[in-house]
N, C-alpha and C positions, 0 to 999 in steps of 0.2 A: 342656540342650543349647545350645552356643553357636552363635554366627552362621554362623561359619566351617563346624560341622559341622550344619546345618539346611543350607545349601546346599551342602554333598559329597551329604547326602540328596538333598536334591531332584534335582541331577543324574545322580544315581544310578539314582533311580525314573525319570524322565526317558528316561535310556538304555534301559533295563529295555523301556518303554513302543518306543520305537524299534525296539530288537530284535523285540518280538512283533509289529509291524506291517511289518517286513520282509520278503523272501518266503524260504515255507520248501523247504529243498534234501529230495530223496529218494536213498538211496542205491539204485542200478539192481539190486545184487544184494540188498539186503534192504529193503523196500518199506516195512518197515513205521518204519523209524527216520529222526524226523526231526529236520533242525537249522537252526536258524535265524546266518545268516550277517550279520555286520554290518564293512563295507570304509569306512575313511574316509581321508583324507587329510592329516588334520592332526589332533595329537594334542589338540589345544584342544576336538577334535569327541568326547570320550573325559572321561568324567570322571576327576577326579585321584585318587579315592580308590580306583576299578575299575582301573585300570591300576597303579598306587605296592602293590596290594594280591600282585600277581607279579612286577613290575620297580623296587619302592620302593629297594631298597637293590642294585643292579646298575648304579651308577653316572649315565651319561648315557643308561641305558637307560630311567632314570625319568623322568616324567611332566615333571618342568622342566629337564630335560636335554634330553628331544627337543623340547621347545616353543620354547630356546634355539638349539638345530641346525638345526632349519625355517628360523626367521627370517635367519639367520647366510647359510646357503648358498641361500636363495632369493636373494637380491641380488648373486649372483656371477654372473660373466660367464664367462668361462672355460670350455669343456666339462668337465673335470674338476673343476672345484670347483659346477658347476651340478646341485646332487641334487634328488629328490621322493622324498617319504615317502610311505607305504601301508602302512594298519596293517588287521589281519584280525583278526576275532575272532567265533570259532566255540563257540556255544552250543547245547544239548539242549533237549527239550521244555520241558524244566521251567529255563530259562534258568542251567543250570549249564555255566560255561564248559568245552569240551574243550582247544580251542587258542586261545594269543594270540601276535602274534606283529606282527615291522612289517618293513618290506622297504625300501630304497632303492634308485631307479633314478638309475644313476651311469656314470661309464666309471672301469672296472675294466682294470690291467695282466696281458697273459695269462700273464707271470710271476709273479704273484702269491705264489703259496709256492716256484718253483723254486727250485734249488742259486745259493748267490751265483753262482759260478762263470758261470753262465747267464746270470744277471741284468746284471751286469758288461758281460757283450757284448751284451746285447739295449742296455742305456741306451747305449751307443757311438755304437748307432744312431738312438736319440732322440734322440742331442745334433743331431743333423741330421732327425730325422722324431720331432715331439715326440709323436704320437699311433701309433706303431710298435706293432704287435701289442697294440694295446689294442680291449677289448669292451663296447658298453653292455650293464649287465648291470643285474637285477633280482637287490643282493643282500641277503639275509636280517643283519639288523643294519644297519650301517654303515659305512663306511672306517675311521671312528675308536672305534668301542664295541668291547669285547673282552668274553671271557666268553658266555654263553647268553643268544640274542637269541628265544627261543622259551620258551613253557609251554605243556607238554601235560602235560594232567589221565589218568598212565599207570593210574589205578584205577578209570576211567570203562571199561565192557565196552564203548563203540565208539569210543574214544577212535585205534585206527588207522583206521576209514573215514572218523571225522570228520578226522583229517591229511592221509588221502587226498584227497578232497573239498575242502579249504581249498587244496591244492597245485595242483587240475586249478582252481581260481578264479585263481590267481597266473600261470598259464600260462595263461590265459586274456585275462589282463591283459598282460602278457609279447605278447603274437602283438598286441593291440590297439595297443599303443603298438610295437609296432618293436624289441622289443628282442633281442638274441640269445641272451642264455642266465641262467638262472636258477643264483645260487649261493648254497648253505649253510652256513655256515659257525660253527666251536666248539663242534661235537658232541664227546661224550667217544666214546675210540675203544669201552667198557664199553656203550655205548647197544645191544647188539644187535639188540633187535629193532625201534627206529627205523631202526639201518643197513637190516634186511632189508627192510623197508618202503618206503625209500628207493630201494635194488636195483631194488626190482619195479618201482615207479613209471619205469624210466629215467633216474636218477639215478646217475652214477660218482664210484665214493669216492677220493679222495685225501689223504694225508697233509698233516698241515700243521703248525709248530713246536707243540709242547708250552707250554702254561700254569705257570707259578708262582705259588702263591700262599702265604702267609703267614699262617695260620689262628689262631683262639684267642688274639689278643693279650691278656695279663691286665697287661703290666708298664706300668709309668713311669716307668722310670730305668735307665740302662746297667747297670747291677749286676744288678740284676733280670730284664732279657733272657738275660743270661750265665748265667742261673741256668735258664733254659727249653733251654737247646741241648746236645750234648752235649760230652763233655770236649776231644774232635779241632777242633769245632769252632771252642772257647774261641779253641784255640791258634791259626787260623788267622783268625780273626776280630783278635785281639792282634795278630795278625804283620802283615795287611794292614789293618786297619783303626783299633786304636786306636793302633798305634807311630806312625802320618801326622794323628790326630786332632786336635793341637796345631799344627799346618800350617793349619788351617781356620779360616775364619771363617762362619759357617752363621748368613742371614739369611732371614725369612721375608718376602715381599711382597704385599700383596693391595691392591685401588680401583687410585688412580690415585698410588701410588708407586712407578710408574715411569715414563722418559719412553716415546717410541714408538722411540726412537732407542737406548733399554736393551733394549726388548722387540724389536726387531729383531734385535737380537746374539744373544741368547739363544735367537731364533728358529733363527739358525743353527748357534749351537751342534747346535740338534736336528739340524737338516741331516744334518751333519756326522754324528752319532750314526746316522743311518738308513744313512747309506753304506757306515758301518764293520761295522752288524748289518741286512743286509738280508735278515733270516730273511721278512719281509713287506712285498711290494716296494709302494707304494703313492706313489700323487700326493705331491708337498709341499704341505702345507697352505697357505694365504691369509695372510700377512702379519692380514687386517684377523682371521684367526681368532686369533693371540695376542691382537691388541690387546684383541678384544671379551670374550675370557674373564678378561681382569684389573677388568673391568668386573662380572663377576658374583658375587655375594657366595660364592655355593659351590666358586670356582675359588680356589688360591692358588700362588704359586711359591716353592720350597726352592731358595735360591744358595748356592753354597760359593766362599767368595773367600780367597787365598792370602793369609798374613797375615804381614809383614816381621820382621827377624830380632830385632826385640824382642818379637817377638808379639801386637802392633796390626793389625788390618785395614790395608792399605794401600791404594793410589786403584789398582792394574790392576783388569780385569775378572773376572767371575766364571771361575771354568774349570768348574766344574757346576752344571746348573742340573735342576727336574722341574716340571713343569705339573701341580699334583694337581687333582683334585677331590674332595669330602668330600659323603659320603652320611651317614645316621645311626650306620653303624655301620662304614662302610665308607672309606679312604684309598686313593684310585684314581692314581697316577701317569702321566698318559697318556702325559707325551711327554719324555722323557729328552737332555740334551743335556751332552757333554763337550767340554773343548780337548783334541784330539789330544796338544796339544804337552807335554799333563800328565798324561795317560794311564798312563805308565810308571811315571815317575819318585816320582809322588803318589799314587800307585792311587785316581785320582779317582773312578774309576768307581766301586768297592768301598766307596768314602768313601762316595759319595753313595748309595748301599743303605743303607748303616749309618745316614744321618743322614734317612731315609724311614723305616729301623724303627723308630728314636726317635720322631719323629714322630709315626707315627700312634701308637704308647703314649699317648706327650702328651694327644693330643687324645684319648683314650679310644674308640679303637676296635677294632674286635673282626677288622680283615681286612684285609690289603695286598696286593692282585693287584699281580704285581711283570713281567708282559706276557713275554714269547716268547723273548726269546733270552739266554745268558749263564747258563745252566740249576744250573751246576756253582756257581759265584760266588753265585747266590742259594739256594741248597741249604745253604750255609755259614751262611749268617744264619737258618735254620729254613722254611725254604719247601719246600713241596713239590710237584713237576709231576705234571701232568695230561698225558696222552696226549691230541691231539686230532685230528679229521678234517673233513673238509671233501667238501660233494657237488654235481656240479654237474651242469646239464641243457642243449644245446643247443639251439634254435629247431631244428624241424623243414625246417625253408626255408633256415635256414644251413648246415645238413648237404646238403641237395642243391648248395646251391651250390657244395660244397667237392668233392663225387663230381665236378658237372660239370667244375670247373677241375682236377680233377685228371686226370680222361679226357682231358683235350683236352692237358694235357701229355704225355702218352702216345702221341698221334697222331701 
């Protein structure tokens, strides 16, 4: 046994010891079953091999991805870029986990999944009220993780009183701290009887954009992908994406090969890209958040820069760009960023899908979440959506407050 893994033991056993000397919860309708609850604050307080062993490969759901996020967004000032973590983790007699799961308390936009159409007129009004229908919320994942921020152990026979019981502790915490409402969020819409679970508890379901993801990558080279898709696709893949291929210059960047002043532009390329798919309305991220992920070894950025009419890179800027991050098995693209002005004419966007599914080939991984909107476009390249939903809870105190202002409009 090496060093590294005598201490994932030890903390492990360690934890183990913590949980049994926690206090044990009773469920009020069945007396006899009990669980031991363990709430911490920081994922540092969690060992890395218990945690990496349900969220190891779910991106920055894993153990140095939120250890990275902590540190990143506690030094923010900002009410929206100012988050805290809260992670739960729900075990049985015999210290077999039921639920794990981590929560951030943030301010969440109350359009969060609306119709653009919506959204459009709500930011109108932020350009004048920056914090306009916005709610601190207690939400399940993050701002910026996508995918399933929860494990529950569905072969455990009390695996729904222990979810029960773990939600009435979050809402416990929720009315301690001040916050207004609890949200769920990247359940599959197939989960039925977590939905009904959810129902009962006082949870309301709502839609929210569909996932894509890109499953079973086996290839390492463009020919080889072409060989996984089928024949309609070929042609539509050829027509929009390899006919512009030779248009490209497709560089990879990671450390500090770039200035702050490249990763600023490219910051806003993202921008930009949010406004044109705002399937999920959410804050702009923190300038120092690009910086600090070119800083981490598991981060890297894919550019696509236009190349002159001999076919050399030339000195403009990129017109796409993707912020990935790489798990072991896994090529996460978080944050997508186009030139408008290329859009059309380059099918940049469709470029820059095509040169993500090479990629993660490349680098031999096995899955490319390809995030929420443009459903049709990545469907073309072999992805497939996921129906997903979303559920959220109000503060019992912020519902009276909402009867009483509304009575009184009445009067």
């Amino acid at each position: 046994m090496t060093l590294t893994n005598k201490q994932n033991s030890f903390a492990e056993t360690s934890f183990k010891q913590k949980i049994a000397d926690s206090r044990l919860l009773k469920d009020n309708g069945q007396p006899n079953i009990r669980f031991a609850l363990q709430k911490e604050t920081s994922i540092t307080q969690i060992p890395e091999v218990l945690w990496n062993r349900y969220f190891g490969d779910r991106g920055l759901q894993n153990w140095e991805g939120l250890k990275w996020l902590e540190k990143l967004f506690d030094q923010q000032f900002l009410p929206e870029h100012h988050w805290r973590f809260r992670y739960y983790l729900l075990f049985d007699e015999c210290n077999r986990p039921l639920v794990i799961t981590f929560f951030t308390e943030c301010l969440i936009k109350d359009d969060i999944v609306s119709p653009r159409s919506v959204s459009r007129i709500i930011e109108k009004e932020r350009e004048k009220k920056p914090y306009y229908m916005t709610t601190r919320s207690f939400l399940m994942g993050s701002p910026i993780t996508s995918g399933s921020n929860i494990f529950v152990n569905l072969e455990h026979q009390q695996w729904k009183q222990g979810l029960a019981m773990l939600l009435d502790e979050v809402e416990k915490d929720q009315m301690q701290n001040g916050v207004e409402q609890i949200l769920l969020r990247d359940f599959e819409v197939t989960e039925f009887e977590i939905k009904d679970l959810l129902l009962s508890q006082g949870f309301v379901r709502k839609e929210m954009p569909a996932r894509n993801i890109l499953s079973g990558i086996s290839w390492t080279s463009p020919q080889e992908h072409l060989q996984h898709i089928s024949c309609r696709n070929r042609v539509l893949i050829a027509k929009e994406a390899l006919e512009h291929n030779e248009l490209f210059d497709v560089q990879v960047f990671t450390g500090d090969s770039l200035t702050d002043q490249e990763i600023q532009y490219l910051a806003t390329l993202c921008q930009q890209a949010s406004v044109l798919h705002r399937d999920f309305n959410t804050f702009e991220l923190p300038l120092a958040y690009y910086q600090q992920l070119m800083k981490h070894p598991d981060w890297e950025v894919l550019s696509l820069q236009l190349r002159d009419f001999r076919g050399q890179a030339n000195t403009r800027k990129p017109v796409a760009v993707a912020f990935c991050y790489k798990t072991s098995n896994c090529y996460l693209p978080y944050h997508i960023g186009v030139d408008l002005n290329y859009l059309k004419t380059h099918s940049t966007y469709k470029q820059l899908i095509y040169q993500m599914v090479l990629r993660a080939g490349m680098l031999g991984k096995r899955e490319l979440p390809l995030g929420y909107a443009a459903e049709r476009e990545k469907r073309n390249f072999g992805a497939h959506t996921i129906p997903q939903v979303m559920y959220f809870r109000m503060a019992d105190t912020w519902v009276d407050e909402v009867r009483v202002a509304l009575k009184s409009q009445q009067l």
